[in-house]
C-alpha positions in Angstrom: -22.6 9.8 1.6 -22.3 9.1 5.4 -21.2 12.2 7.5 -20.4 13.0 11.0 -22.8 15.0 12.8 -20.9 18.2 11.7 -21.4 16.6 7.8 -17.6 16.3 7.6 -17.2 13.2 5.1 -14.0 11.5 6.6 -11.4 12.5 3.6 -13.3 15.2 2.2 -9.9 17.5 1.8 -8.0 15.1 0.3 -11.1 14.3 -2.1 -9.2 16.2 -4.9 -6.1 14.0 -4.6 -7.8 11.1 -5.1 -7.9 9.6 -8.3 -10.8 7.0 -7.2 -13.3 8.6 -4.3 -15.8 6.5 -3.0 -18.4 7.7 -0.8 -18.4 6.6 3.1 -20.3 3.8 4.5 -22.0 4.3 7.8 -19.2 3.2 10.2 -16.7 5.4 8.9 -16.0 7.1 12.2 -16.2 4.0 13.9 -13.2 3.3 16.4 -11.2 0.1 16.0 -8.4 -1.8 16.7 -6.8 -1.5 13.0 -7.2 1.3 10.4 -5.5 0.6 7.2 -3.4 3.4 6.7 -2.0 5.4 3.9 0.8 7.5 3.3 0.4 11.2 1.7 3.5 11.9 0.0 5.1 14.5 -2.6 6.2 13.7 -6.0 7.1 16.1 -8.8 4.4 14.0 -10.7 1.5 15.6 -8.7 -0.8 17.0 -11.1 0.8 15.0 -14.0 -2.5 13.3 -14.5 -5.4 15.1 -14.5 -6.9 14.4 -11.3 -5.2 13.5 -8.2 -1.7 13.1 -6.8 1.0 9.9 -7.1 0.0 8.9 -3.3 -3.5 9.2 -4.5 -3.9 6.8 -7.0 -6.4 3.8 -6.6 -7.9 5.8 -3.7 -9.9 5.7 -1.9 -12.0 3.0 -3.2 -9.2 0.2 -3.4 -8.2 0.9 0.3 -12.1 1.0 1.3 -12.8 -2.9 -1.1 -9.4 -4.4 0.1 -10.7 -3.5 4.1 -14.1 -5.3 3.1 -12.0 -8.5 2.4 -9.9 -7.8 5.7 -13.1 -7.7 7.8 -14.6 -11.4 6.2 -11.2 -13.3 5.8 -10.1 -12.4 9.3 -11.2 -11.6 12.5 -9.0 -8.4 12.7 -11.1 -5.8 14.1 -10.9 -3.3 10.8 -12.2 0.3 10.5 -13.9 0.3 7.3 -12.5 3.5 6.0 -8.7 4.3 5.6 -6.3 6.7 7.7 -4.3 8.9 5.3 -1.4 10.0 6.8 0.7 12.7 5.7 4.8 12.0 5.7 5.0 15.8 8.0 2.9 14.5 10.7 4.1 13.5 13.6 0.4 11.2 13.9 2.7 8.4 11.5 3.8 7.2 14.5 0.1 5.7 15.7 -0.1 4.0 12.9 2.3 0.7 12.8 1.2 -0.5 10.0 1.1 2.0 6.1 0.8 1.6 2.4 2.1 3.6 -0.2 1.2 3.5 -4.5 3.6 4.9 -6.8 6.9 5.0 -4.9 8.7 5.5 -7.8 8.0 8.8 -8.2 8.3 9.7 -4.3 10.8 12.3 -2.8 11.3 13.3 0.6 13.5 16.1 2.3 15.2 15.7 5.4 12.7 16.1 7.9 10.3 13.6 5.8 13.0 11.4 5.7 14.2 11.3 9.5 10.4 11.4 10.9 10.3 7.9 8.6 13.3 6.8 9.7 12.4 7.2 13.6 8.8 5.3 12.3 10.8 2.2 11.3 13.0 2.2 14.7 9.6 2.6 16.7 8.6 -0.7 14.6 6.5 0.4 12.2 5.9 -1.6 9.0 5.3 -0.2 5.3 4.1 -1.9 2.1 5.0 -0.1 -1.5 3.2 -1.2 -4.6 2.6 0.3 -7.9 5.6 1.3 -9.6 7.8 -0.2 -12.7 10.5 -0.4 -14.8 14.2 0.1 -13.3 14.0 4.2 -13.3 11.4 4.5 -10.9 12.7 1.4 -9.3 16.4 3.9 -8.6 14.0 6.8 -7.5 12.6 4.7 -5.2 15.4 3.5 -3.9 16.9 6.7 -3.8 14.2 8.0 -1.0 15.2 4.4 1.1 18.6 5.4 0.9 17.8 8.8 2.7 15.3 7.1 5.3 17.6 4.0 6.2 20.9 3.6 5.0 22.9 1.3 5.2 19.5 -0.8 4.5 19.5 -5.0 2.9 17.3 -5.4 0.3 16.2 -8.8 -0.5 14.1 -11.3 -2.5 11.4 -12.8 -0.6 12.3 -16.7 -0.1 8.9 -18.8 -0.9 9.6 -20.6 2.7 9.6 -17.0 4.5 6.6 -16.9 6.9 5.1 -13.4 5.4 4.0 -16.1 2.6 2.5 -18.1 5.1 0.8 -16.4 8.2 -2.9 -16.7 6.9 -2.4 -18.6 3.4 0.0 -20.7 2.2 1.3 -18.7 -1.2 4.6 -20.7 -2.1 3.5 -19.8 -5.4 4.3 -16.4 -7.1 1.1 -15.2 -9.0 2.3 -11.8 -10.5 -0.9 -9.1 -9.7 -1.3 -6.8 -13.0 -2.8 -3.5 -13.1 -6.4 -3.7 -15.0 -4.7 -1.7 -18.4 -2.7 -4.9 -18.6 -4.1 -8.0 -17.5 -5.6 -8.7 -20.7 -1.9 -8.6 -22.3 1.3 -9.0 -21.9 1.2 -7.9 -18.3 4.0 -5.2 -18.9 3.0 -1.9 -17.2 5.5 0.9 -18.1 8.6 -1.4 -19.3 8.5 -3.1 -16.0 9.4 -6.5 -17.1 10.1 -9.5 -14.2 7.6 -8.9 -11.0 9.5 -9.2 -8.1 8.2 -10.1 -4.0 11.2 -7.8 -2.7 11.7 -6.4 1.1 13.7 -4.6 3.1 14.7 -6.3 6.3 16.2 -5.3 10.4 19.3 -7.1 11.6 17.1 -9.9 12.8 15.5 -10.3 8.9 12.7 -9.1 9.9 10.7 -8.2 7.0 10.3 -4.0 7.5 9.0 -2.7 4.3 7.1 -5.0 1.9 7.9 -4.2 -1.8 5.5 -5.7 -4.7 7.6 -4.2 -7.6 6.3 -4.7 -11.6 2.6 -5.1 -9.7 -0.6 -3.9 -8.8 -2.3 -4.8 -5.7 -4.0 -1.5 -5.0 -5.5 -2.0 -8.6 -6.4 -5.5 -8.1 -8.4 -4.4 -5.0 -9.8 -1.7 -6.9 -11.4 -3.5 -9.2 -12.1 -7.0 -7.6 -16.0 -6.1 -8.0 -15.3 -5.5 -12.0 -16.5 -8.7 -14.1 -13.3 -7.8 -16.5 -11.1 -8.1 -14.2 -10.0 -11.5 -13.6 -10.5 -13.5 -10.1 -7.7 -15.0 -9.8 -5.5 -12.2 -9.5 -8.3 -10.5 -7.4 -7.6 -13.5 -4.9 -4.1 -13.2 -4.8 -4.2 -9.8 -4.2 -6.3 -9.8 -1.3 -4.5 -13.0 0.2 -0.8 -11.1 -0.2 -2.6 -8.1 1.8 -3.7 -10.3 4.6 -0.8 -12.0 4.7 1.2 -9.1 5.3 -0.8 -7.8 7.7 -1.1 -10.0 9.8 2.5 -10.8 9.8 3.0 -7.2 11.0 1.4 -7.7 13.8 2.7 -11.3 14.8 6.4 -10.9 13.9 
């Protein structure tokens, strides 16, 4: 594994969360423009399974694949390892742009919940992914409600230029998790996939939602033969795509 000169791998504390380590490459304290960020969360679920925690899940080795495609498909000057930040640090606000797995089983209190609130009216920009069925849809929901109420939530139109900043993805291409692709699809009772977002009084597109999907799995496992490639594709175009609109809108 790559080390610092101290032989500090980069997220060796947080190893324990993770539900998918993968070892550093040899940039990993390389300084760059953009660091794909994610967020460290609590959920009454950590320590359900029996390794990790809910933020944990598909890390890091999703983060670290989807970042490879980042770095060929764009010229987006990527660090090749993620930045995990955790929802009672005050470093969220250096990172404008953070994903988060398993939202449906997040909570916050009210610090959590104002520190991301004052993230979203500096301009940051979040993407959630990974969770299913309509109860974890309300317990997500119910952690948006404390961070910004009064919030729209909306169905993505097909025309809407977060479809269309790198690639042109007027068509919806629902992203399963690997248990499923070989089925009916249908992760935990989560039926219809949905492109949803939260949006600022300008509709602005603030936090990405992929509900009844799987990016961070699709990432995962784009270097699996049994995983198909064309949900492997779509997944790393959706990623770009929101990326990049994050930094141009």
């Amino acid at each position: 594994m790559a080390q610092r000169s101290g032989g500090e791998r980069r997220w060796a504390k947080y190893e324990h969360e993770m539900q998918d380590p993968a070892e550093d490459p040899p940039d990993a304290w390389e300084r760059t423009e953009f660091a794909f960020a994610r967020l460290r969360y609590r959920s009454g679920r950590d320590g359900y399974y029996s390794r990790g925690s809910r933020w944990g899940i598909d890390a890091n080795k999703s983060d670290r694949q989807f970042i490879q495609g980042l770095r060929r498909l764009t010229r987006v000057h990527a660090r090749s390892v993620e930045e995990i930040v955790d929802v009672d640090s005050d470093e969220v606000f250096d990172w404008p742009w953070i994903y988060a797995v398993g939202v449906g089983d997040w909570s916050f209190n009210a610090s959590q919940a104002a520190r991301l609130r004052h993230y979203f009216e500096r301009g940051g920009f979040l993407i959630v992914d990974d969770f299913h069925n309509e109860r974890e849809w309300a317990r997500f929901m119910a952690g948006i409600d404390l961070i910004l109420p009064g919030h729209q939530v909306v169905e993505i139109d097909a025309r809407d230029a977060i479809f269309h900043t790198v690639y042109d993805l007027a068509e919806r291409v629902r992203v399963p998790g690997l248990n499923v692709v070989h089925g009916d699809q249908i992760e935990r009772g989560g039926i219809d996939p949905h492109w949803r977002a939260i949006v600022d009084n300008k509709g602005r597109v603030v936090v990405g939602i992929f509900f009844n999907m799987d990016l961070g799995d699709a990432w995962e496992w784009a270097d699996l033969p049994e995983y198909p490639e064309k949900y492997a594709s779509m997944a790393y175009r959706l990623g770009v795509n929101y990326i990049i609109y994050s930094m141009t809108h």
